[in-house]
Biotite code that builds the C-alpha atoms (Angstrom):
import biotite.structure as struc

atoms = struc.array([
    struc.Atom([116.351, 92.698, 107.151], chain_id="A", res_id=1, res_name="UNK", atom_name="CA", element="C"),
    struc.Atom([113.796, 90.740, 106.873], chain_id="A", res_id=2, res_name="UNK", atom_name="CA", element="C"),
    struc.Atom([113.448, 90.357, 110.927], chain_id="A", res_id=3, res_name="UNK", atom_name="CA", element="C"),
    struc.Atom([110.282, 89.778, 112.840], chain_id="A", res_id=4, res_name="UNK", atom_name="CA", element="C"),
    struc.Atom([108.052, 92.066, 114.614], chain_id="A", res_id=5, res_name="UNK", atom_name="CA", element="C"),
    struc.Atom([106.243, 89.922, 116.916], chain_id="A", res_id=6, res_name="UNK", atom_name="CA", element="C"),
    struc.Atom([104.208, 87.775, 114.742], chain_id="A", res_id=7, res_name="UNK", atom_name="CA", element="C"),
    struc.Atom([104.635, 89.515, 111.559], chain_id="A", res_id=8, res_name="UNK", atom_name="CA", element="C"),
    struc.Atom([107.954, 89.776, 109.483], chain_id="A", res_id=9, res_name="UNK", atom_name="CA", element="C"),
    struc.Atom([109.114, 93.107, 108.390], chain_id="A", res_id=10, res_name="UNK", atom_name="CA", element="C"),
    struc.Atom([110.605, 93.869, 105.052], chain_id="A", res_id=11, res_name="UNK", atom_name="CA", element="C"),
    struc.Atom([111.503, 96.876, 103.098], chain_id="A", res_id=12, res_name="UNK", atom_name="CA", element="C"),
    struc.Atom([111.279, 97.453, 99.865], chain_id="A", res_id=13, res_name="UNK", atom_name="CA", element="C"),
    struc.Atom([111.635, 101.131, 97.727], chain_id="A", res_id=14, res_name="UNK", atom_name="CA", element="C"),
    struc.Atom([113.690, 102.402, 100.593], chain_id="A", res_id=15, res_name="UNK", atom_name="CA", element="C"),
    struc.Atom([110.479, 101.651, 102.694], chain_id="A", res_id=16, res_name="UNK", atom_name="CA", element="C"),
    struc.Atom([109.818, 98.861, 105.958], chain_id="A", res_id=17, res_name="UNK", atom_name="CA", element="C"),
    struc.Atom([106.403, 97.693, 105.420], chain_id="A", res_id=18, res_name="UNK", atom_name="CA", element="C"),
    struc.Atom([104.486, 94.169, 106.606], chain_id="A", res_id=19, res_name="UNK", atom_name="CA", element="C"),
    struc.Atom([102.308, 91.651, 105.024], chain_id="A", res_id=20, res_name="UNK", atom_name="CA", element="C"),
    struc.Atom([98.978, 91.523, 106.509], chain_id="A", res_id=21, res_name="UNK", atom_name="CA", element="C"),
    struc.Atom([98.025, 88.414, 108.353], chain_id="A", res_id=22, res_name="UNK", atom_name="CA", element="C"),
    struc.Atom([94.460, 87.223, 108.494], chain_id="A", res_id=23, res_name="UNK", atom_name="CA", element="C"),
    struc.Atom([92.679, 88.582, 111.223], chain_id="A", res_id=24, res_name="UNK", atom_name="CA", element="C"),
    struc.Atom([94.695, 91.837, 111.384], chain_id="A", res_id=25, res_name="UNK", atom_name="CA", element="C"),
    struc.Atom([93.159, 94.912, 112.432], chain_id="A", res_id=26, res_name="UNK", atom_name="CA", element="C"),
    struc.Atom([94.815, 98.501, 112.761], chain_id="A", res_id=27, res_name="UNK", atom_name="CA", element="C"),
    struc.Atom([94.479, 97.849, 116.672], chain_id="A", res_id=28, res_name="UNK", atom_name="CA", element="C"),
    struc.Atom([96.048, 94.279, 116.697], chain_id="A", res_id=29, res_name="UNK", atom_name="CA", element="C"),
    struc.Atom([99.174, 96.005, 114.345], chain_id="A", res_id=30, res_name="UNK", atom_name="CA", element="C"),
    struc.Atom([99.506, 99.246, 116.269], chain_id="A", res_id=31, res_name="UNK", atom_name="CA", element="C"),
    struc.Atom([99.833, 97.308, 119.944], chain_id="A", res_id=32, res_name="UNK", atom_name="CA", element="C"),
    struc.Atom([102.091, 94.747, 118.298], chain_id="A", res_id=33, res_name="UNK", atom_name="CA", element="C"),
    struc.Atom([104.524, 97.434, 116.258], chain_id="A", res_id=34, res_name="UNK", atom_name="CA", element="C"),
    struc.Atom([104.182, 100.549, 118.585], chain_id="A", res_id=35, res_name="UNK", atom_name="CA", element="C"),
    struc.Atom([102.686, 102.749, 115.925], chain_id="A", res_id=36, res_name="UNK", atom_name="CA", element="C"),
    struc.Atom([100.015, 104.667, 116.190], chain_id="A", res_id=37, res_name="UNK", atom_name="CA", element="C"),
    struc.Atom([96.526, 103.435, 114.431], chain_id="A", res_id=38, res_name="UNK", atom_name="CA", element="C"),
    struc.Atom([96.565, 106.939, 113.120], chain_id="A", res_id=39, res_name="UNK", atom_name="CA", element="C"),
    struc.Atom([100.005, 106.615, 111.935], chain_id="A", res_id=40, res_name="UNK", atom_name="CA", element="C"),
    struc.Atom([98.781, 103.568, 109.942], chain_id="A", res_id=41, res_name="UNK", atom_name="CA", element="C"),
    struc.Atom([96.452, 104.857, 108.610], chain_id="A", res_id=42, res_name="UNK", atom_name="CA", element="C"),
    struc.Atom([97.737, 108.070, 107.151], chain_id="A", res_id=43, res_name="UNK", atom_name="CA", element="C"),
    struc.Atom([100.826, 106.026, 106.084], chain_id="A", res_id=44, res_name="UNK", atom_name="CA", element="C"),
    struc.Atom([98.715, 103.703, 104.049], chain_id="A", res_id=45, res_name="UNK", atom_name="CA", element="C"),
    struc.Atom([96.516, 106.312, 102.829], chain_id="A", res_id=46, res_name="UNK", atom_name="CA", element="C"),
    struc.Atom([93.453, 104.509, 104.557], chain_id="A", res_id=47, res_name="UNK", atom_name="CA", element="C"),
    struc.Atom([90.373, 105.776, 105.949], chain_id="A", res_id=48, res_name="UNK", atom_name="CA", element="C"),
    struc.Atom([89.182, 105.394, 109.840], chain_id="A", res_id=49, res_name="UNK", atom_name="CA", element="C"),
    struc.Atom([86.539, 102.253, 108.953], chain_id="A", res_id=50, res_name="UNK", atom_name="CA", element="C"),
    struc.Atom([89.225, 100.245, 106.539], chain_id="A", res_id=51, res_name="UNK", atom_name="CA", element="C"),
    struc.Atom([88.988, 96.611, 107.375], chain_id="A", res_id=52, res_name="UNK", atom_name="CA", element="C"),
    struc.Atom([92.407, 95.233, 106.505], chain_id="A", res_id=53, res_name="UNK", atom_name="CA", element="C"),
    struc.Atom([92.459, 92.503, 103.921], chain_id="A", res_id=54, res_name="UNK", atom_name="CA", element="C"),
    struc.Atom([94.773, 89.496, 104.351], chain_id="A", res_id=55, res_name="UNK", atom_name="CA", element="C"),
    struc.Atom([97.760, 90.317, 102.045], chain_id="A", res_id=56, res_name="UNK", atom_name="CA", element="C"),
    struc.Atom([97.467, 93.901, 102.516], chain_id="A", res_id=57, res_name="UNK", atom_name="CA", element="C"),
    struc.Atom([100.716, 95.690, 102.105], chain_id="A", res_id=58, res_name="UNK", atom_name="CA", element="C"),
    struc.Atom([101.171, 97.764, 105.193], chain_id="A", res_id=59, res_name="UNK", atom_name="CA", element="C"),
    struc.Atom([104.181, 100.444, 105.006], chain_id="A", res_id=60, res_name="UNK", atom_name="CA", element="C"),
    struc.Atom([105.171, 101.344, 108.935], chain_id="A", res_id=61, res_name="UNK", atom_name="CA", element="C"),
    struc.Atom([106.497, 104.874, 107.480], chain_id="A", res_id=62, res_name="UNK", atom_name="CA", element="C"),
    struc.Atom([105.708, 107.339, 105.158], chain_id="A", res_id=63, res_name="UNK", atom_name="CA", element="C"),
    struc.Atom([105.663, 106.452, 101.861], chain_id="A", res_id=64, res_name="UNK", atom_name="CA", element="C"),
    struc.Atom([107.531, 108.441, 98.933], chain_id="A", res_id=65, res_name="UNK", atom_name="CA", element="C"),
    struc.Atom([106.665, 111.313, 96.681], chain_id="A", res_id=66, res_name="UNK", atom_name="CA", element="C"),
    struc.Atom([107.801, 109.008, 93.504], chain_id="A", res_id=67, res_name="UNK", atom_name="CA", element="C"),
    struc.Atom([108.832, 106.111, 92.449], chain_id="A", res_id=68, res_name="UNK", atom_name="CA", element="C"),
    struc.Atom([112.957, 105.259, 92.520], chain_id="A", res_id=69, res_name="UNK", atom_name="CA", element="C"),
    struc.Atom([114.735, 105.866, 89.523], chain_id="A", res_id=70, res_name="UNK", atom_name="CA", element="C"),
    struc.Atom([113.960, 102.676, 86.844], chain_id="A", res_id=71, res_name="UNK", atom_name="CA", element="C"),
    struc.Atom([110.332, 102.553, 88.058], chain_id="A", res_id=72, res_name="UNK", atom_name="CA", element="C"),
    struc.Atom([108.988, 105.806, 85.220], chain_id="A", res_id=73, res_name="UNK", atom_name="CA", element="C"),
    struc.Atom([105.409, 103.918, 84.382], chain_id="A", res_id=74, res_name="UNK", atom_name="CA", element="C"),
    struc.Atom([103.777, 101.500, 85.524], chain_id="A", res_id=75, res_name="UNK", atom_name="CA", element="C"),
    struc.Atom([101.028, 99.328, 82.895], chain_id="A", res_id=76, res_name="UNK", atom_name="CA", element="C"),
    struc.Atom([97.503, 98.690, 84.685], chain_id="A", res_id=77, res_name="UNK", atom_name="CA", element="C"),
    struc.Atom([96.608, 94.935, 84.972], chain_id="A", res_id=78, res_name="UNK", atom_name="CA", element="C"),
    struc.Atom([93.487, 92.934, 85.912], chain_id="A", res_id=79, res_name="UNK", atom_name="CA", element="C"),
    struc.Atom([91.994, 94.178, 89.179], chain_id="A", res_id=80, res_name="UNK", atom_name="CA", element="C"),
    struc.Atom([94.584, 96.706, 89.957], chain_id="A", res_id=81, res_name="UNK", atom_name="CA", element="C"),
    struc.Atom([93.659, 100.433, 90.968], chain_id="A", res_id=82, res_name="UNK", atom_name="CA", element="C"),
    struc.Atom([95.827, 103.279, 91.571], chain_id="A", res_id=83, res_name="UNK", atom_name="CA", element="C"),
    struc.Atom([95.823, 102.591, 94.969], chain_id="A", res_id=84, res_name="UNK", atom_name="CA", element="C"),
    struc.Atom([97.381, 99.073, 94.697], chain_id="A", res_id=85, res_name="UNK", atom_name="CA", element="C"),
    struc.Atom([100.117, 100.847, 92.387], chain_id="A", res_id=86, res_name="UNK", atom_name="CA", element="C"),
    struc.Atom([100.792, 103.523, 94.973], chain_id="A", res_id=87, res_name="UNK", atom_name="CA", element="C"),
    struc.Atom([101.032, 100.187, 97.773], chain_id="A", res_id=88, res_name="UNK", atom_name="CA", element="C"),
    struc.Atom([103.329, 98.094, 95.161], chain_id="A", res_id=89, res_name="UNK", atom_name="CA", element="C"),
    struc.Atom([105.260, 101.142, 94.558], chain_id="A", res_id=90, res_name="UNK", atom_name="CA", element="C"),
    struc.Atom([105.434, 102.491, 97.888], chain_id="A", res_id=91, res_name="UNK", atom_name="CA", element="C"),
    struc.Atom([104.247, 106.305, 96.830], chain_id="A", res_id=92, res_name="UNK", atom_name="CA", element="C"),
    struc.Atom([101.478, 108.295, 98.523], chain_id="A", res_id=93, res_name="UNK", atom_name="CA", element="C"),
    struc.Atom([98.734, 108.235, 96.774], chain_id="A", res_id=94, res_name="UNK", atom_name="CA", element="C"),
    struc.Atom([97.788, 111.738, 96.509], chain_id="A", res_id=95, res_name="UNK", atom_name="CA", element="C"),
    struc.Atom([101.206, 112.167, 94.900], chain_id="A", res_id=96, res_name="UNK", atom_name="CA", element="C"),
    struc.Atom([100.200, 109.520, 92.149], chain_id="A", res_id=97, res_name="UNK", atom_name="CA", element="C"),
    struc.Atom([97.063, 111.340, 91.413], chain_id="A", res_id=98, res_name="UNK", atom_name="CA", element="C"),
    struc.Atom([98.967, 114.829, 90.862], chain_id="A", res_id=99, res_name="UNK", atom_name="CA", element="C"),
    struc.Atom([101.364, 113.062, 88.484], chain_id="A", res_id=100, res_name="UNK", atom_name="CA", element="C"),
    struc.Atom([98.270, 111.689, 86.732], chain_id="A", res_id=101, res_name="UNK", atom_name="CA", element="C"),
    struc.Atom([95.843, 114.337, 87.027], chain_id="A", res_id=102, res_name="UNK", atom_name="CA", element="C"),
    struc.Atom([93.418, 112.561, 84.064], chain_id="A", res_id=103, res_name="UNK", atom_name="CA", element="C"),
    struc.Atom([92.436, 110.462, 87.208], chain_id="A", res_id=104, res_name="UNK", atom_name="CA", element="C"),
    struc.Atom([90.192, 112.590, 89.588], chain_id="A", res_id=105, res_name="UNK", atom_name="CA", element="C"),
    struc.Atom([89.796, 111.272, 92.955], chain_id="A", res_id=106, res_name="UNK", atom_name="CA", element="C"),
    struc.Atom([88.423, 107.155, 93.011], chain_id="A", res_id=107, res_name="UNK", atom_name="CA", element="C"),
    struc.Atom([88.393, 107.286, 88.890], chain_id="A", res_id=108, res_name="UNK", atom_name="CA", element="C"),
    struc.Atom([88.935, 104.030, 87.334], chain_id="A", res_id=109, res_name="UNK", atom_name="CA", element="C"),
    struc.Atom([91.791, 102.874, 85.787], chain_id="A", res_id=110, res_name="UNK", atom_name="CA", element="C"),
    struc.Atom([91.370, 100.630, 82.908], chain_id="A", res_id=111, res_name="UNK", atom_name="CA", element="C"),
    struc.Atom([93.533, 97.497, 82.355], chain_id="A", res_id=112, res_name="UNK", atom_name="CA", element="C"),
    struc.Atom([96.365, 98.647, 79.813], chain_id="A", res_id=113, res_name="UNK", atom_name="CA", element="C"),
    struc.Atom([96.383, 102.130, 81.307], chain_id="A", res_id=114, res_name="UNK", atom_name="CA", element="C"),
    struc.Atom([99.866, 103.840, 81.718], chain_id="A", res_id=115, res_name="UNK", atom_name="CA", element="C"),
    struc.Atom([100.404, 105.466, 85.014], chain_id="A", res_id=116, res_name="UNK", atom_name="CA", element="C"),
    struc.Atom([103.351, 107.788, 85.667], chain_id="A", res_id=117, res_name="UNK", atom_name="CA", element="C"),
    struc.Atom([105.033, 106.942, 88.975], chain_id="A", res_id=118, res_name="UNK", atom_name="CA", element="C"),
    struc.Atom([107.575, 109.869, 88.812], chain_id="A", res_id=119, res_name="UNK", atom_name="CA", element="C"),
])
């Protein structure tokens, strides 16, 4: 690791291979060029059907974990972050994050300063 997949490099972080998203990237583009499913994507990224990916997007190419590894308890909400980028940075399913912080119903708002538990 890191090798290349076609155009785009994979890495792996949290025990997890996962891509940067290029400009121009769609979920067809990445699913002809890595063999995996659009559904796949998808589901492993915890995106909806009409997602447009974003340039920089982290895109994990497995499923992602129930937690966070060991040394990762909280994470500290920043300036334009939501619980979905901390499930991405983290590499945790998002519906797992929400259970672990139930005081955030589906698409609440985290505020900047805002503790999340990650396992």
């Amino acid at each position: 690791f890191p090798t290349a997949a076609g155009e785009h490099e994979l890495l792996k972080a949290h025990g997890l291979i996962y891509t940067i998203a290029s400009e121009g990237d769609s979920f067809e583009s990445l699913s002809q060029e890595l063999g995996i499913s659009k559904r796949k994507l998808r589901k492993y990224n915890d995106l909806y059907k009409g997602y447009v990916i974003n340039e920089g997007d982290i895109i994990y190419l497995e499923t992602k974990n129930g937690k966070a590894r060991r040394g990762n308890e909280f994470h500290t909400i920043k300036q334009g972050e939501s619980l979905y980028y901390v499930a991405q940075k983290y590499g945790i399913r998002l519906k797992r994050l929400y259970k672990m912080n139930p005081m955030y119903k589906e698409y609440a708002k985290v505020k900047v300063g805002d503790i999340i538990r990650l396992r």
